[in-house]
C-alpha atoms as a printed R data frame, in Angstrom:
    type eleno elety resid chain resno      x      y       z
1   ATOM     1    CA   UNK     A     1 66.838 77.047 106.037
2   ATOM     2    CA   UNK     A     2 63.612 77.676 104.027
3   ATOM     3    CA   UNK     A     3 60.841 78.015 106.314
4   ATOM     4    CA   UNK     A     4 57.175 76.396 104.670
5   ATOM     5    CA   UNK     A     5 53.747 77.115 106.347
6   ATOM     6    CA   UNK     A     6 54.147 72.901 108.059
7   ATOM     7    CA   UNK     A     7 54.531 72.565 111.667
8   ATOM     8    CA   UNK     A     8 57.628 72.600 113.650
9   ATOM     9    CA   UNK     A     9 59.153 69.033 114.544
10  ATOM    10    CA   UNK     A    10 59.030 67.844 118.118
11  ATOM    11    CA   UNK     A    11 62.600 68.137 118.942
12  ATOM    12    CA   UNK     A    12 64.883 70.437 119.358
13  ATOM    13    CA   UNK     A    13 66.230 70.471 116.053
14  ATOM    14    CA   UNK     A    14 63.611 73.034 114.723
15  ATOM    15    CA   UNK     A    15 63.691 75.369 117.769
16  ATOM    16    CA   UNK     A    16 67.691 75.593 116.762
17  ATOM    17    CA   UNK     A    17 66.784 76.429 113.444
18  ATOM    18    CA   UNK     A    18 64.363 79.216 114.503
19  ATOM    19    CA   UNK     A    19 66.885 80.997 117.003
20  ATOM    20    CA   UNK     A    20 69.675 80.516 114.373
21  ATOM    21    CA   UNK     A    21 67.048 82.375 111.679
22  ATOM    22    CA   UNK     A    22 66.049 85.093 114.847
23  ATOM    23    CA   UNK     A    23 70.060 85.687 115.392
24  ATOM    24    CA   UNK     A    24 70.750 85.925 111.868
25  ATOM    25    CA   UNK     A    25 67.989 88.778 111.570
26  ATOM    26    CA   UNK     A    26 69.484 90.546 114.611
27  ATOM    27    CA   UNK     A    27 73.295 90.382 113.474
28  ATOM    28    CA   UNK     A    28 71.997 92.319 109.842
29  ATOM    29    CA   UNK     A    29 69.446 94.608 112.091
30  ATOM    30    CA   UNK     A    30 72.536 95.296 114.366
31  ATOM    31    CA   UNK     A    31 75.115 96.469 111.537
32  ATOM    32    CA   UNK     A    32 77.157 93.291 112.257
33  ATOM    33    CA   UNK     A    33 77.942 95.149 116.237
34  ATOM    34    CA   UNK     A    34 77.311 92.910 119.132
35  ATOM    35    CA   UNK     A    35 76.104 94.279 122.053
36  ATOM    36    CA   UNK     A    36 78.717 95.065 124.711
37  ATOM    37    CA   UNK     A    37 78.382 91.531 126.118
38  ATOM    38    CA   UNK     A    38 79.700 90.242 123.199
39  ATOM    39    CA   UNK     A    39 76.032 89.099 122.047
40  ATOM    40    CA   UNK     A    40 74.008 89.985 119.308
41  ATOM    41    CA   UNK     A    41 70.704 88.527 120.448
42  ATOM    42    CA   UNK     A    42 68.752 86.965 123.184
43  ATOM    43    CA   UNK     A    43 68.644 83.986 120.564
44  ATOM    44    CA   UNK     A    44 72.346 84.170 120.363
45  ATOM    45    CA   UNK     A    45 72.678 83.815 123.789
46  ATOM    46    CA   UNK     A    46 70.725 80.477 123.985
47  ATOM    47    CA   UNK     A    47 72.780 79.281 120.882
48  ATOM    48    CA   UNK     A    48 75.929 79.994 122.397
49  ATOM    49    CA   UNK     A    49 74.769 78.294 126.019
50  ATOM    50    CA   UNK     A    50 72.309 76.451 125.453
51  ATOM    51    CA   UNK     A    51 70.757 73.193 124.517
52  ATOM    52    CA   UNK     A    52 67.920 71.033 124.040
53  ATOM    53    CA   UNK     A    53 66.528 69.555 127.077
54  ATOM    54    CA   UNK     A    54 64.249 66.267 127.216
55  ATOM    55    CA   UNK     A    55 61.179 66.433 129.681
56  ATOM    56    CA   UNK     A    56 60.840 64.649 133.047
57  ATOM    57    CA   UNK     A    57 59.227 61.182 132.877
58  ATOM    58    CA   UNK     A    58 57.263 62.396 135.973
59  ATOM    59    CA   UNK     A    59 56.343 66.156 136.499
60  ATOM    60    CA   UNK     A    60 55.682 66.134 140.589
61  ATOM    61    CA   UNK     A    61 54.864 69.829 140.665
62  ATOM    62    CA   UNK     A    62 52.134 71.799 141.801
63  ATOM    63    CA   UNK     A    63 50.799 73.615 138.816
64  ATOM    64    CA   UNK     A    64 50.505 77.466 138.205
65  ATOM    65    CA   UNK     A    65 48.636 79.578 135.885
66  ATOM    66    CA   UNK     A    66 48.537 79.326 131.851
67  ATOM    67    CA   UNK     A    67 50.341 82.217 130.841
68  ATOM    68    CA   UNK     A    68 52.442 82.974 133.690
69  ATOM    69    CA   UNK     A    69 55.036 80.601 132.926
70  ATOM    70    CA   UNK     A    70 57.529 83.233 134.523
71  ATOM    71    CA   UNK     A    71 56.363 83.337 137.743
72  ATOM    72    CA   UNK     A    72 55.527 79.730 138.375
73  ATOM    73    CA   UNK     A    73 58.820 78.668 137.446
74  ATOM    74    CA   UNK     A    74 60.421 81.431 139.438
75  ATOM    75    CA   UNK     A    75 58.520 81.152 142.529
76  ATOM    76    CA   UNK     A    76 58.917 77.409 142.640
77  ATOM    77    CA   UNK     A    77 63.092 78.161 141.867
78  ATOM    78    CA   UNK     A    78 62.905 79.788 145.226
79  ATOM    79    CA   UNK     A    79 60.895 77.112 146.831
80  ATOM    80    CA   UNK     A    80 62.942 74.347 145.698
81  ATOM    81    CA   UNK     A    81 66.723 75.860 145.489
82  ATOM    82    CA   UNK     A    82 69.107 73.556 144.871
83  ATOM    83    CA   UNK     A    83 66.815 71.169 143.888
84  ATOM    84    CA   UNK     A    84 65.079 72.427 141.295
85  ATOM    85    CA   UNK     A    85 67.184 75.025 138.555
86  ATOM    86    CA   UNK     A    86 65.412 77.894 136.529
87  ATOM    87    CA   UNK     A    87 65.617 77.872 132.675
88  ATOM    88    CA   UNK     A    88 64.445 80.332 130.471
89  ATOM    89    CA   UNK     A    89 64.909 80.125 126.458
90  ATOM    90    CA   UNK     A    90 62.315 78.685 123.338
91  ATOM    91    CA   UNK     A    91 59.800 75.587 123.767
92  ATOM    92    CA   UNK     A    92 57.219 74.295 121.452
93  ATOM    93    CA   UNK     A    93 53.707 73.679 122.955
94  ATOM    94    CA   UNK     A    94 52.665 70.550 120.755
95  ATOM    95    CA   UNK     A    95 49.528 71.390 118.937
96  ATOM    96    CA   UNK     A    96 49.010 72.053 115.066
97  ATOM    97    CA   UNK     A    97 51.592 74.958 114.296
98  ATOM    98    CA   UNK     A    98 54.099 73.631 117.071
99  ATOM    99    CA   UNK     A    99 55.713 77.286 116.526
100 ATOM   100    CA   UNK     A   100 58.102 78.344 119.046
101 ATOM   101    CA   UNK     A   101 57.392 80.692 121.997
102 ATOM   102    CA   UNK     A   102 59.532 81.959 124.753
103 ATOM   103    CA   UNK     A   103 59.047 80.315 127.751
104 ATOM   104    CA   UNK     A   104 60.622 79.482 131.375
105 ATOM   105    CA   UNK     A   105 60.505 76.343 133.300
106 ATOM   106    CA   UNK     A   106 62.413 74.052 135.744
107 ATOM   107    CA   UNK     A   107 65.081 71.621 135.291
108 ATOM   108    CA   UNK     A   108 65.718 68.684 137.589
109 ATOM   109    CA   UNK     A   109 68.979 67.146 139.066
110 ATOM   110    CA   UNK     A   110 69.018 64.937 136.215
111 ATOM   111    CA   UNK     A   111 68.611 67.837 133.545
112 ATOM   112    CA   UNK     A   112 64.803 66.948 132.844
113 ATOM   113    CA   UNK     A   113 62.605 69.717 132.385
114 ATOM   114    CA   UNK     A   114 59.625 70.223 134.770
115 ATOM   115    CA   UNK     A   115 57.142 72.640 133.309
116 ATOM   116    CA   UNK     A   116 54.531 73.733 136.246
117 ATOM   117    CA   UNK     A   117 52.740 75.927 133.442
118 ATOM   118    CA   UNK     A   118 52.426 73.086 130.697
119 ATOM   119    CA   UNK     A   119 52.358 70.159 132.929
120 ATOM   120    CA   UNK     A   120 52.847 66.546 132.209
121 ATOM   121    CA   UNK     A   121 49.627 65.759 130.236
122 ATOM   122    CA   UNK     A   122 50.837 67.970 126.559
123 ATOM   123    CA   UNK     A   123 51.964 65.906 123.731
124 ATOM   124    CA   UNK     A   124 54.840 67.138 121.404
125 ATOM   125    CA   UNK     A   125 56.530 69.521 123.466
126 ATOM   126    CA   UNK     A   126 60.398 70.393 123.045
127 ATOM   127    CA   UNK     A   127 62.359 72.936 124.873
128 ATOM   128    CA   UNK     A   128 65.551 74.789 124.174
129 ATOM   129    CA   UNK     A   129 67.599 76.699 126.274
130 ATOM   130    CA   UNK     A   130 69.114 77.892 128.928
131 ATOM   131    CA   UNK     A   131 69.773 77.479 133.122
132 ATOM   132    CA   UNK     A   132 69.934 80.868 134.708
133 ATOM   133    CA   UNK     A   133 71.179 81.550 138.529
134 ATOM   134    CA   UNK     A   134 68.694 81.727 140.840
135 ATOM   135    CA   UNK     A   135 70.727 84.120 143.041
136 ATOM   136    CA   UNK     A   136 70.832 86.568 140.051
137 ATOM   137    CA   UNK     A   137 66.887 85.688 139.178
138 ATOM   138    CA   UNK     A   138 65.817 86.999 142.491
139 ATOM   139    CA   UNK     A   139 67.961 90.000 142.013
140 ATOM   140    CA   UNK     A   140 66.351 90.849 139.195
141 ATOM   141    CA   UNK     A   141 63.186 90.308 140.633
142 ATOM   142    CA   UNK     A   142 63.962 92.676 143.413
143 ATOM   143    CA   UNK     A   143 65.115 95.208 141.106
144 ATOM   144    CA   UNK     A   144 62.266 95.026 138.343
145 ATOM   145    CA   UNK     A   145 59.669 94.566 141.024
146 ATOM   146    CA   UNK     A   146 57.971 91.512 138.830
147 ATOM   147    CA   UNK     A   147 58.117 87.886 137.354
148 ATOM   148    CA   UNK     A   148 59.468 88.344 134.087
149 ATOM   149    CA   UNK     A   149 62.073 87.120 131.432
150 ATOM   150    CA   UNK     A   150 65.679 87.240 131.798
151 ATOM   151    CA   UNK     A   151 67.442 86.445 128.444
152 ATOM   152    CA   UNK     A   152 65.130 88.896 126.736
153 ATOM   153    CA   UNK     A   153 64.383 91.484 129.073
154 ATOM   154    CA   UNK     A   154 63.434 94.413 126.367
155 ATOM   155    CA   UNK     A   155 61.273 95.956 129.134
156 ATOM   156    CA   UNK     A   156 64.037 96.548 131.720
157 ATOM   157    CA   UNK     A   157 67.034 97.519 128.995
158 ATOM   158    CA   UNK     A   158 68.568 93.980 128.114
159 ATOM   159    CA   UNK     A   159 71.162 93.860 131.141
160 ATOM   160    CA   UNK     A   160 72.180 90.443 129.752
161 ATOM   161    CA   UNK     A   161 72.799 91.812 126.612
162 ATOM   162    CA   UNK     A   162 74.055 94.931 127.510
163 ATOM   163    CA   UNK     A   163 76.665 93.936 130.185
164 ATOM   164    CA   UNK     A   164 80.031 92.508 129.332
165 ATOM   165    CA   UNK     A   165 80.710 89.207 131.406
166 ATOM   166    CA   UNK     A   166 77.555 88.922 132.686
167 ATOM   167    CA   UNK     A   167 76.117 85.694 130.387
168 ATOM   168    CA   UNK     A   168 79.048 83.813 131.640
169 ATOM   169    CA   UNK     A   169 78.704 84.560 135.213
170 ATOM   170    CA   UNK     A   170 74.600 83.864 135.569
171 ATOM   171    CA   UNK     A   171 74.318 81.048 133.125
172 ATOM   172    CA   UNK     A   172 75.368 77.442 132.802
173 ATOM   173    CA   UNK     A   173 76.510 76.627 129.739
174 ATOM   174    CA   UNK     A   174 75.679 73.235 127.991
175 ATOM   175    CA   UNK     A   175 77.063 72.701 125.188
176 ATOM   176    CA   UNK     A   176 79.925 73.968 122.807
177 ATOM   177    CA   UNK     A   177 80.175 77.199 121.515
178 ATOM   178    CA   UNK     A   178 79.138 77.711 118.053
């Protein structure tokens, strides 16, 4: 896909473009070697697991800090298990560029997204990813000592990445493999 200086669609559609682009890099960067987990990128990961989910018609969340879309999400995982599920993975903001960021957020019973760092109000969102264990979250919380990415955790070594099995067993897959 050529890529022009106009903004990023508001579905999901673009954001799978992007992480296909992102993997593609990371596959040539990586001598064509996946990682022991059988991965060759966080983006990989969400392309393999992932998918596009729609937002909540009604975001009934206390909301947390701009920026710290990590922790809020986390902490309210906790708060709310087995009501609420934490997803990590790609979302679009809305806005003039519309570019893709990582980001974390919550997903519903239903398979809505809640974001408690965006909220409700932000037109022309679109998220992309991927639901992570909450169990396994909060053991890598204890271990890192911090709110902080799971799917591309470059500060703490890339356990995702760099463990064979583990994708499968700490993420729900939703749809079909590439």
């Amino acid at each position: 896909m050529k890529y022009t200086s106009k903004a990023f669609s508001k579905d999901g559609k673009d954001i799978e473009d992007m992480l296909q682009m992102m993997d593609a890099g990371a596959r040539m960067g990586a001598g064509r070697r996946a990682f022991p987990s059988g991965y060759f990128s966080p983006a990989d990961i969400v392309l393999d697991r992932g998918c596009e989910m729609r937002i909540a018609k009604k975001m009934p969340l206390k909301m947390g800090e701009m920026g710290n879309c990590y922790m809020n999400a986390q902490k309210i995982a906790i708060s709310e298990w087995g009501e609420l599920r934490y997803a990590e993975g790609w979302a679009t903001y809305g806005g003039k560029s519309n570019l893709p960021v990582l980001h974390a957020w919550l997903v519903n019973k239903q398979g809505h997204v809640l974001d408690p760092t965006w909220g409700p109000k932000i037109k022309g969102r679109a998220y992309y990813g991927v639901i992570i264990d909450t169990r396994y979250m909060m053991t890598r919380q204890l271990q890192t000592k911090r709110y902080g990415p799971i799917i591309d955790d470059w500060e703490y070594g890339h356990k995702l990445l760099k463990t064979p099995g583990l994708v499968a067993k700490v993420t729900t897959k939703c749809r079909r493999g590439r």
